[in-house]
C-alpha positions in Angstrom: 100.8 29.7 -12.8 102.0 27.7 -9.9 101.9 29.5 -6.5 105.3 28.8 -4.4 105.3 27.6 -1.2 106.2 30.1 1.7 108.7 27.5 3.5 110.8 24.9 2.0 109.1 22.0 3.3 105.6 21.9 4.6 106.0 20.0 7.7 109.3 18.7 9.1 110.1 16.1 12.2 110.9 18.8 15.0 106.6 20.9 13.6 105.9 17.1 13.9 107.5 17.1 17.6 106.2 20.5 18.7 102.6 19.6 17.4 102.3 16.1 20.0 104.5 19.2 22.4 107.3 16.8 22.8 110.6 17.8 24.6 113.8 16.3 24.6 113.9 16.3 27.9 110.7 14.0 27.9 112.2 11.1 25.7 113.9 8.4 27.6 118.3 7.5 26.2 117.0 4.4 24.2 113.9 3.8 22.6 112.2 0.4 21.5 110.3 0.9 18.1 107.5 -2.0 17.7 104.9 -1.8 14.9 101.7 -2.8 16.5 100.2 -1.4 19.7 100.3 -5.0 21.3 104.0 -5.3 21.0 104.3 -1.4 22.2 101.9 -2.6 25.4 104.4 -6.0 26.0 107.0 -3.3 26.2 104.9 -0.8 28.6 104.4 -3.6 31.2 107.8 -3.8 31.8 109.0 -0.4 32.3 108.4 1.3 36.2 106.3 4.2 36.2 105.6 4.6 32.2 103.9 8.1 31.4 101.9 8.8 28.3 104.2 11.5 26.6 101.4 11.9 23.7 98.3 9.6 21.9 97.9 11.3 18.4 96.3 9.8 15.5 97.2 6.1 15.9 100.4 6.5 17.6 101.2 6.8 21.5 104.7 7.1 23.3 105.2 6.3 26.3 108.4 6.6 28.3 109.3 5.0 32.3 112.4 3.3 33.3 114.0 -0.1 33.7 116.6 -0.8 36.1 116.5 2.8 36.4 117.5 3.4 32.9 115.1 5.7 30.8 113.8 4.3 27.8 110.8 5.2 25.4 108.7 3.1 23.6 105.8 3.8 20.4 104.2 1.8 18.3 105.8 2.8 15.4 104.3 2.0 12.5 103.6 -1.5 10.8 104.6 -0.2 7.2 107.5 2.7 6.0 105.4 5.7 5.6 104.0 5.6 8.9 107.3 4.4 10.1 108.9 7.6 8.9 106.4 9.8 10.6 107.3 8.0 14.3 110.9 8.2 13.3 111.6 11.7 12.5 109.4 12.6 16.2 112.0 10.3 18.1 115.0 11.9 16.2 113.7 14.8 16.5 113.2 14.8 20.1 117.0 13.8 20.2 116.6 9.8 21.7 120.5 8.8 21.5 119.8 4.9 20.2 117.0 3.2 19.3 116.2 -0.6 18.8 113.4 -2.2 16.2 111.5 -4.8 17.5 109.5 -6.3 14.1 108.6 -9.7 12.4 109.9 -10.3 9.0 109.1 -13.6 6.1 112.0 -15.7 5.8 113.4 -15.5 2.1 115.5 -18.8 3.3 114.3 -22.6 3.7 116.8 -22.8 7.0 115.0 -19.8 8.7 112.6 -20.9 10.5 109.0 -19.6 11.7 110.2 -18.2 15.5 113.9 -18.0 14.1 114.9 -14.6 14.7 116.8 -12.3 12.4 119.0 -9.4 12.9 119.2 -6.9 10.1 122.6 -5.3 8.9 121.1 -3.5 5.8 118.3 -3.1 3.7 116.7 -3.2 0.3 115.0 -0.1 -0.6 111.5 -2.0 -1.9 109.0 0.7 -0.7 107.9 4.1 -1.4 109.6 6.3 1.6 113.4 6.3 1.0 113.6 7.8 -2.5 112.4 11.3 -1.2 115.4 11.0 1.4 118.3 9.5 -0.2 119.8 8.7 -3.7 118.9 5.6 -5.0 122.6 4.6 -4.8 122.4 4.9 -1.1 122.5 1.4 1.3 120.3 1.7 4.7 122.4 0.5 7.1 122.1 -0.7 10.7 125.0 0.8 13.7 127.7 -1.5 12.8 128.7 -1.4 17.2 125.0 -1.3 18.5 123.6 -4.2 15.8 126.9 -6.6 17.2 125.7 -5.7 20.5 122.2 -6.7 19.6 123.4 -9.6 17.7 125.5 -11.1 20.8 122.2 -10.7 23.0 120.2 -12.9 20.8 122.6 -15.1 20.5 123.3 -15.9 24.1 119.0 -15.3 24.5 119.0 -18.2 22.3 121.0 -20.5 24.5 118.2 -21.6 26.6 116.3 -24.1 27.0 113.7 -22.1 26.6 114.5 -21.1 23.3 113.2 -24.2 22.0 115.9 -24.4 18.9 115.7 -20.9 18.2 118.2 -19.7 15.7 119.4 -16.6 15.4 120.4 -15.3 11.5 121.8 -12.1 10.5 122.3 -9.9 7.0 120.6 -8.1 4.6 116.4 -7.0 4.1 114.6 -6.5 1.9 111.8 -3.4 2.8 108.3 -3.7 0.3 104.8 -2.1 0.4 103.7 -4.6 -1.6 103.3 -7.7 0.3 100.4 -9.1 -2.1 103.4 -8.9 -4.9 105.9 -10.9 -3.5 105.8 -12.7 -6.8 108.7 -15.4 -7.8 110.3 -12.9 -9.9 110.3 -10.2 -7.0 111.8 -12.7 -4.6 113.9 -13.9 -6.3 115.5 -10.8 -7.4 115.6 -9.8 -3.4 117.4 -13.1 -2.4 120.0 -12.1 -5.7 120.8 -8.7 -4.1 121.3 -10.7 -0.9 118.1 -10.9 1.0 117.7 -13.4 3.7 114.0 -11.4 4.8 111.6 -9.5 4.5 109.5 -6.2 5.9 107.8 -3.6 5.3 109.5 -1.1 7.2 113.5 -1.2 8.0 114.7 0.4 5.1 112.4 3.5 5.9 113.7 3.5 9.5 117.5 2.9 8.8 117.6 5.3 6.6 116.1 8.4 9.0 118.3 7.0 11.7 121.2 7.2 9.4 120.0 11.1 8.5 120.4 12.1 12.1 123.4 10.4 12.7 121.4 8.0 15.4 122.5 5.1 16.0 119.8 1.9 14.9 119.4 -1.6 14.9 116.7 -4.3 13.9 115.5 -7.6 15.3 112.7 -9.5 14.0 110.9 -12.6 14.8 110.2 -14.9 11.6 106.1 -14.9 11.2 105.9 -16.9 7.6 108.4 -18.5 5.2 108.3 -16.8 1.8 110.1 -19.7 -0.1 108.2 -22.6 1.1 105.0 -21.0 1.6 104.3 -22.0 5.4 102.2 -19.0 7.2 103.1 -19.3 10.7 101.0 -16.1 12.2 99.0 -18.8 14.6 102.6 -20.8 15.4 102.8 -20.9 18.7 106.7 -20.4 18.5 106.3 -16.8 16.6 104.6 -15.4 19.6 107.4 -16.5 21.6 109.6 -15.5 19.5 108.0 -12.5 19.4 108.6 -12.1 23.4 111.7 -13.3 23.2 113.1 -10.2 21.1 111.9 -7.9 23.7 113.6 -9.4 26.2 116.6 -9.2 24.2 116.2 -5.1 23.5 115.8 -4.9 27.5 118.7 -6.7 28.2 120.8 -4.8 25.6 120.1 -1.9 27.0 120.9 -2.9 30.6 124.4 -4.8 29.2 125.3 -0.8 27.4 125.1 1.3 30.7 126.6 -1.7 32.4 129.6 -1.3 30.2 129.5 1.9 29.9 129.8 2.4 33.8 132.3 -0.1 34.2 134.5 1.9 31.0 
């Protein structure tokens, strides 16, 4: 005989929120959602006056302002499930938008290593989204705020300092597995539409969606899944890789501009 549980689910986003004791009022309008804590640092050292809000486990938040604009950062997670976990606190603790800052495998010979790519949808390839939605269901990015984000990167890449950056934009495909990202796998990705690939963005569209927040992704291009290049020690990732946050800043600072100017 089975005990039953007392409450319906054992530990929700806002026990999550309450446990780091996390206001609304703490959280900054946007948020920018790296994975690692090197990106989440890039993005610390350019906000004025950043305060810790929590450090639990492996996560920290930290929230300041930019051109007196409140935003929030965390590293969120490198793979879904611990994606979800930073997700449900930051929708939880109401943040209005948030933007993705991530690296991605090209499934596509003309995207390049330090390419950038901005995701409209996701494949559901990992193990999170199929306790949250039917399988039926298409993680999607904020059709307004991912043009926004797209137009960014586009004019971003119009420098000369972009080196021949490109910027592409479409589907992902989200996996667990990155050790099985087998011909037949890939292949089946690229027929469903896949022009990359993660290990989180289907996990964190799909909480976003949930709450009604609006999301988007950017990712810099780290390797090239059909030809086989590994470009983790190419100089132009890591560029790249900067590039994309200066893109999220300045996407933010373009949305109050026009929203002030509305």
């Amino acid at each position: 005989m089975t005990t039953p549980m007392r409450k319906e689910v054992h530990m929700t986003g806002k026990d999550l929120m309450q446990m780091v004791q996390l206001r609304p009022q703490d959280v900054g309008k946007y948020a920018i959602v790296p994975g690692p804590k090197e990106r989440a640092e890039a993005v610390i050292k350019k906000l004025k006056n950043p305060v810790k809000n929590f450090s639990f486990m492996e996560y920290t938040m930290y929230t300041g302002q930019f051109e007196g604009i409140d935003i929030t950062t965390i590293n969120g997670g490198r793979f879904a499930a611990d994606t979800a976990i930073t997700t449900e606190i930051l929708c939880n603790a109401q943040v209005k938008a948030m933007i993705r800052i991530g690296s991605c495998g090209s499934l596509r010979e003309d995207i390049k290593v330090g390419d950038l790519v901005v995701a409209t949808t996701a494949l559901k390839g990992e193990g999170v989204t199929q306790y949250y939605v039917p399988q039926d269901f298409v993680p999607a990015s904020d059709a307004a705020l991912t043009q926004d984000l797209w137009e960014a990167a586009r004019e971003a890449v119009k420098s000369p300092l972009a080196l021949g950056r490109r910027v592409h934009t479409g589907c992902c495909w989200t996996t667990d597995v990155i050790l099985k990202e087998t011909r037949e796998n890939v292949a089946k990705a690229v027929s469903q539409g896949a022009i990359a690939v993660d290990m989180v963005s289907a996990a964190f569209l799909t909480i976003c969606q949930g709450y009604q927040i609006p999301s988007a992704v950017i990712m810099a291009v780290s390797d090239n899944v059909i030809t086989g290049e590994m470009g983790f020690l190419n100089p132009g990732y890591y560029m790249a890789e900067a590039s994309m946050i200066d893109i999220a800043f300045s996407l933010i600072k373009e949305l109050e501009l026009s929203k002030k100017s509305a």
